[in-house]
C-alpha positions as CSV (number, residue, x, y, z in Angstrom):
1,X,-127.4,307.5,-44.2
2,X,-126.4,305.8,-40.9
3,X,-123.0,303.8,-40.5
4,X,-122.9,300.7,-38.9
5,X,-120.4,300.3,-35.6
6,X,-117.4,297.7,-37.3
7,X,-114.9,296.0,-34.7
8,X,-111.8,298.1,-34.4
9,X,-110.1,295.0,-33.1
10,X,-111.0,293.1,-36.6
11,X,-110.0,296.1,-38.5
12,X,-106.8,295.7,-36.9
13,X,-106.4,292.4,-37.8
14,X,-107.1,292.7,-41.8
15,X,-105.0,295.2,-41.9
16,X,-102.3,293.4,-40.2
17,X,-102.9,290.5,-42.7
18,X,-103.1,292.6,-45.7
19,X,-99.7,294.3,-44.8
20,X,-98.4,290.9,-43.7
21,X,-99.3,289.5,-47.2
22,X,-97.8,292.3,-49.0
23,X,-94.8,291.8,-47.3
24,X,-94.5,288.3,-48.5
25,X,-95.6,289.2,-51.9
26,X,-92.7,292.0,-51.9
27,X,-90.1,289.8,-50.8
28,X,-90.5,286.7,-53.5
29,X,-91.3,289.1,-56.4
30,X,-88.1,291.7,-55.2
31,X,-86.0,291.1,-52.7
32,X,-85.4,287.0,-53.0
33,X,-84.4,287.0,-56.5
34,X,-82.1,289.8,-55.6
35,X,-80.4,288.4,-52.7
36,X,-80.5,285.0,-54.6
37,X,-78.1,286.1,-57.4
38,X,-76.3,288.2,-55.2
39,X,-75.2,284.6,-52.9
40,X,-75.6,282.8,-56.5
41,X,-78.2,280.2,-56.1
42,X,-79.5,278.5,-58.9
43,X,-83.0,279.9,-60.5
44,X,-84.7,276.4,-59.5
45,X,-84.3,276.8,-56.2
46,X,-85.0,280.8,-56.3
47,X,-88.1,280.0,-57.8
48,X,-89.0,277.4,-54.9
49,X,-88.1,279.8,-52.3
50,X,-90.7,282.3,-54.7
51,X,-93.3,279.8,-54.7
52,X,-92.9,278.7,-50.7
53,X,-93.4,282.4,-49.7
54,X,-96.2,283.1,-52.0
55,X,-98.1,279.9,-50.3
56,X,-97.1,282.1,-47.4
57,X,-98.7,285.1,-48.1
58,X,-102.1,283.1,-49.4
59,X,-102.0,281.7,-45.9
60,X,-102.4,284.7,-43.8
């Protein structure tokens, strides 16, 4: 079985994205609504913020 060279410079870059993503996923799941009640905005905007961020993370 033979492996196949792969771009370490590409490799670099997925995993860049995929921790990049993650951190945007981790941020509007956890740390927005926390830091939303703790400043008390309302849960329509929270939810917008949420929403904006996810887009975010799609986008990378």
């Amino acid at each position: 079985m033979t492996s196949s060279p792969q771009n370490p410079q590409a490799e670099n870059g997925e995993m860049a994205s995929l921790l990049l993503g993650a951190g945007f996923a981790l941020a509007s799941l956890i740390i927005l609504p926390a830091v939303a009640q703790r400043i008390g905005l309302g849960s329509s905007l929270t939810i917008a913020l949420r929403g904006a961020l996810m887009r975010a993370a799609t986008r990378v």
